[in-house]
N, C-alpha and C positions, 0 to 999 in steps of 0.2 A: 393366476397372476404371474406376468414377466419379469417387471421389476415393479416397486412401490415403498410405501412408507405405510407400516403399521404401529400405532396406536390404539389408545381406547378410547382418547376422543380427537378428533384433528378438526380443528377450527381453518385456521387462515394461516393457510401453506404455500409458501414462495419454491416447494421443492418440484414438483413438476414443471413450472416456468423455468428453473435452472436445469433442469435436467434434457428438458427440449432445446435447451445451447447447445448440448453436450454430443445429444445422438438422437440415432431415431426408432429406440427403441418406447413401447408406452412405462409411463410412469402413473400406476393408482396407489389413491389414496385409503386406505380401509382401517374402519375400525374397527376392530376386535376387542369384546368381551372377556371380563378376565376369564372366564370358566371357559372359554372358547381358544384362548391361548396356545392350551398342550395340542387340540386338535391339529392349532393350525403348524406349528410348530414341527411336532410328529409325522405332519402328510406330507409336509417339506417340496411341496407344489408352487416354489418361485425358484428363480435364479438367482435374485438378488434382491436385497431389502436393507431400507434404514428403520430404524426401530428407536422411537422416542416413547415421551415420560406415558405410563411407567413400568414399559417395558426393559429398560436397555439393561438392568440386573436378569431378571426375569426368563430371560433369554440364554441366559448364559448353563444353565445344566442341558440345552441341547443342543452344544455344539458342539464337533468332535476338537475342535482347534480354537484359542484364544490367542491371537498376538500378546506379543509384551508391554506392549501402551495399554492397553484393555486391562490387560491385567492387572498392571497398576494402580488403572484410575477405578477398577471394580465395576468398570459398566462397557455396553456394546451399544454400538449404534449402527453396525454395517454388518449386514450378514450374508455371504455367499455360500449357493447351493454346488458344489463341486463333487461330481457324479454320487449322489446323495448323501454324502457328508456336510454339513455345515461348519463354517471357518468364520470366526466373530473380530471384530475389528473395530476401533474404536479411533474417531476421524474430525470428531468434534476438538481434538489439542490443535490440528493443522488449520480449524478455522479461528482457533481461539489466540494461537502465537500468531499468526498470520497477517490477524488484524492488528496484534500491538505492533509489530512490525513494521505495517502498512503507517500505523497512524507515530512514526517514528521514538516511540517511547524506551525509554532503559529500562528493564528492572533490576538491573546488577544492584545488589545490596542495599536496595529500597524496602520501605514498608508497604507491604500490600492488605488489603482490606477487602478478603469477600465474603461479599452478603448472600446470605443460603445456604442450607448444605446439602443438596441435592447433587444430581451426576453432573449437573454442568458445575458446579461449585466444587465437586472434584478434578473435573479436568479445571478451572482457571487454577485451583491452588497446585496440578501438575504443571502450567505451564509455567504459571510463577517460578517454582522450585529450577524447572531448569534453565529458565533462565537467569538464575541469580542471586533473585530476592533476597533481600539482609532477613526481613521478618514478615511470615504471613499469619494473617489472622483471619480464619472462619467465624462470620458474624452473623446470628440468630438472635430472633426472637426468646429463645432459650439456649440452656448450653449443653444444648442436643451436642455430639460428636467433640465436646471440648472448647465448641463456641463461644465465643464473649457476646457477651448479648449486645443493643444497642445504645443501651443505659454507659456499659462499660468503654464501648466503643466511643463515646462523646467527653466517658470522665477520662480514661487513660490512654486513648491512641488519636489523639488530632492531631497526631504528628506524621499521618500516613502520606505516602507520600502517590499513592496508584489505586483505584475504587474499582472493585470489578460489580456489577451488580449480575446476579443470578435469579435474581425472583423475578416473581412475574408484578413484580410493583409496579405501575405506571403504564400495563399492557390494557389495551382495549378490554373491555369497557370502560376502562376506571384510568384515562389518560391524566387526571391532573395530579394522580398520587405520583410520591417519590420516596425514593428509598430512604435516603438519607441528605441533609443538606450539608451543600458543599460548603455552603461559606463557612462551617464552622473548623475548616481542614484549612489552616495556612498553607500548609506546604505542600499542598496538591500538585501534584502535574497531570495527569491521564486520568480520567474517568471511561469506563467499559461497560455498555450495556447489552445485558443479553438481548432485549428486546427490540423487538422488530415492527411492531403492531404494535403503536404508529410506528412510522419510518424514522423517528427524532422522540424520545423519550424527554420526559418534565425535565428529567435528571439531566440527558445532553441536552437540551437547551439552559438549564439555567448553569452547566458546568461552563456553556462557551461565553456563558455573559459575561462570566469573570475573566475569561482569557484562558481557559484551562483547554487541555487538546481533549477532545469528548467525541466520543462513535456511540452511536447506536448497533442493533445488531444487523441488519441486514448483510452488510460482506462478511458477518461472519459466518453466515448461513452457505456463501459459495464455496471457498476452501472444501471443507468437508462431504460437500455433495461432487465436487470437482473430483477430489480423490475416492469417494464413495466411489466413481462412476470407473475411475481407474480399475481399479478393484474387482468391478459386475465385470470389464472387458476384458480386463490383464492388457492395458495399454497403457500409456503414457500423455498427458496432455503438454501444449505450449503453455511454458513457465507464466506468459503474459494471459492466459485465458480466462483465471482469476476476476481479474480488475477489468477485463473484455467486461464479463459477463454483467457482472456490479454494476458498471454502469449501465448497460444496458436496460436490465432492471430497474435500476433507481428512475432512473428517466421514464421508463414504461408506468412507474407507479404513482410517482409524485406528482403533485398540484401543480397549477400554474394558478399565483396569484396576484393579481392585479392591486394595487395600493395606489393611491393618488388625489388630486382634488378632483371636489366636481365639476364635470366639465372638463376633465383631459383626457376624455378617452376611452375611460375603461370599460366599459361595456360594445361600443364598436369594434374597439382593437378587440377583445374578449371573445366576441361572435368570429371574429374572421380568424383569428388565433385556434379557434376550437375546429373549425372549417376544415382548417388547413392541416390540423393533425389526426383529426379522426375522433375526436373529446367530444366530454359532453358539456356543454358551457351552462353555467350556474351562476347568475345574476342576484348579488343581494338584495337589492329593492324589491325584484321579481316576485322574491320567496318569501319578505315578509308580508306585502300585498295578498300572496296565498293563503298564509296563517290568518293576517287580521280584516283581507279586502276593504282594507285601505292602503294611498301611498307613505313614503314616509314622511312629506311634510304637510299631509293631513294628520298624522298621530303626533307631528311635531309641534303643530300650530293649537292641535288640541288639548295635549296633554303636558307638552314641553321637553326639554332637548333632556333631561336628567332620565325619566320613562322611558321614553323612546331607545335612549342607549341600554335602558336593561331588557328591552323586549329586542333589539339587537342582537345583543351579547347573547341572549337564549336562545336566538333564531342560528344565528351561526354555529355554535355548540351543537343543536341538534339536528339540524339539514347539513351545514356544508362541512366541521371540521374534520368527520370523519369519510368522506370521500375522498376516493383514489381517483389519481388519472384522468383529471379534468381538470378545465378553467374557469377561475371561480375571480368574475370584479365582484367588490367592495365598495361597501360606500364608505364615502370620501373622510368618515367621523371614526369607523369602523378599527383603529390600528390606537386609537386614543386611549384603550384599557388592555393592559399587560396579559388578561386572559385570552382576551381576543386574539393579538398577537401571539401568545404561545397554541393557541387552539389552530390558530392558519400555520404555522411554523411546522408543528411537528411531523405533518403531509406533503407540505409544500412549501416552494420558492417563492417567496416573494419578488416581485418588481414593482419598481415606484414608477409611474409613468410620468416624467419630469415637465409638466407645460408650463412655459413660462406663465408670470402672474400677466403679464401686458394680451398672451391671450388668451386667458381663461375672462370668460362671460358671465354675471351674474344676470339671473332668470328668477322670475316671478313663483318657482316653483320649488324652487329651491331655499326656505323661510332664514337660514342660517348663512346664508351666501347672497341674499334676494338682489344688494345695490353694491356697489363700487365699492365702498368702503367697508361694508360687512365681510366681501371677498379678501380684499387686503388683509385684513385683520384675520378670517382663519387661515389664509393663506401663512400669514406670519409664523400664529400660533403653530402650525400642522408640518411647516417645509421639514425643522428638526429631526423631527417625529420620524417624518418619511422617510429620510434619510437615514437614521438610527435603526430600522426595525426592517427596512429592504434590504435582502441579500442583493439586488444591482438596480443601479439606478440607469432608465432610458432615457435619454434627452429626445424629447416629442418636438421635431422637426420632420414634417414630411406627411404622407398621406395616412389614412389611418392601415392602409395596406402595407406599407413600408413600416410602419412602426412594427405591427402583427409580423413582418418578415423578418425585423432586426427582433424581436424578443423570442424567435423560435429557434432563429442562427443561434442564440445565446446558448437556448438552451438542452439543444443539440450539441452543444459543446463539450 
């Protein structure tokens, strides 16, 4: 091994896509067994390595050198092979201040609230501390390490005023959990999520409904691997390579989704949109067709519009929410239940594809929309909707190519 990331188990790692921004050296991923550790450890056969849960303690009796950040927070996550000495380093604070900074927040003499007590729960309460913080509080499910639990954390600190979340609450598989709810925190400002997988956690989406400034973890993953990479070369990167790379990333990973009525579009524009970027396009009509080989206003005329939204609702959850990196229309009813929209949300952007009601078409196929006046009516009911739940609104003037061409300028942007 050159350089990589050891673990004992690595699921779903954005760290070799950053690392190939960086240089052109390879970057593996390997799991190591804990009895396998010392070996791997002792033969000290890489040059460089990041080392996550739940090595980054673990790590630390075989190195000849600890920096003083490391030391501090009691864990390593960077390890350099330097003519066979190892030198331990800890790079997860530069991704963790980084991003409050990015996401322009204070801690100067704020309350802060993190949940977990694990090594990232040690670096946020290091990064708290130096920046400020009036009062922090490690919050568990027990009061492991001095913890307030979450019992206490609801009866005596809703006065917090900055969330950092540390667990893997609301990480893939289990995207609808959340740590803690925000509404019950008036005086919130910033919520921080470790997590990455989805790209928008339950917690930062429901943080931004109230207006709160809410990140997920994804940029906090470049920082560290930025400076990891410093580190493996004894170089220096451009200050701005950071937020290069982030977006780079977000863009490479996230949905493109389609919202709109039916009849504006969204599966033409959809196809030529996915064409045009190299995606793979995912039609919801298509995929409940699959499941039931039927369309949806044969399950709708059959069964009725109340059925049909929950076999819906289960269709999207299990085929499309958790795909990366493609374009996904919707049908047109599809954004009408809050799960739904937070299930499209946490991967992807939305866009409302804007066609006027004068011309959108009702068709015989379509049992909810079939005549003139049924159109008007959901049109009525639905424009709100659209508008509330899309991150940008397209106004649908022009060919379906032009449309496909304005919603990829956008989001290339």
């Amino acid at each position: 091994m050159q350089y990589g990331c050891i673990a004992e188990r690595l699921g779903h790692s954005f760290s070799p896509d950053i690392h190939a921004c960086l240089a052109d050296y390879r970057y593996e991923l390997r799991e190591i067994a804990p009895n396998d550790l010392e070996q791997f450890m002792t033969a000290r056969d890489f040059c460089g390595i990041n080392v996550t849960i739940p090595y980054k303690e673990k790590v630390i009796p075989y190195l000849s050198y600890i920096d003083k950040q490391a030391k501090e927070i009691g864990a390593v996550n960077t390890v350099v092979n330097r003519d066979g000495k190892l030198y331990g380093y800890n790079t997860d604070f530069h991704g963790m201040k980084a991003m409050i900074l990015r996401m322009g927040l204070s801690l100067m003499q704020k309350k802060v609230a993190v949940l977990g007590t694990g090594g990232t729960s040690r670096t946020a309460r290091a990064v708290a501390a130096d920046m400020g913080a009036g009062e922090i509080l490690c919050v568990s499910r027990t009061q492991r390490e001095g913890a307030v639990t979450y019992d206490e954390l609801y009866q005596n600190h809703t006065d917090c005023h900055i969330i950092i979340n540390t667990t893997p609450c609301g990480m893939f598989p289990n995207p609808d959990t959340v740590a803690v709810d925000v509404e019950c925190f008036p005086l919130l400002e910033g919520v921080l999520d470790a997590v990455f997988n989805p790209l928008r956690s339950q917690l930062v989406i429901n943080a931004k409904r109230l207006g709160i400034v809410a990140e997920g973890g994804l940029f906090m993953l470049v920082p560290p691997a930025v400076r990891a990479s410093e580190i493996f070369l004894d170089k220096t990167y451009p200050a701005d390579v950071a937020e290069s790379i982030y977006q780079k990333l977000l863009r490479k990973k996230e949905n493109i989704v389609l919202v709109g009525m039916p009849g504006s579009g969204k599966t033409t524009v959809g196809r030529l949109l996915a064409e045009s970027l190299g995606r793979e396009f995912y039609d919801m009509d298509d995929c409940i067709r699959e499941v039931t080989e039927k369309s949806p206003s044969e399950l709708i005329t059959a069964n009725g519009e109340t059925v049909f939204r929950e076999l819906e609702a289960r269709v999207l959850k299990e085929r499309l929410a958790q795909k990366t990196s493609s374009v996904i229309a919707t049908g047109g009813g599809a954004i009408l239940r809050d799960d739904n929209v937070n299930a499209l949300s946490r991967n992807g952007r939305l866009y409302f594809l804007d066609r006027p009601l004068q011309d959108l078409c009702p068709t015989d196929d379509r049992p909810l929309s079939a005549n003139r006046d049924a159109l008007k009516k959901r049109y009525e009911e639905r424009y709100g909707r659209y508008c509330a739940v899309a991150d940008v609104r397209i106004e649908v003037c022009g060919t379906p190519k032009q449309i496909a061409e304005t919603v990829g300028k956008d989001y290339k942007t």
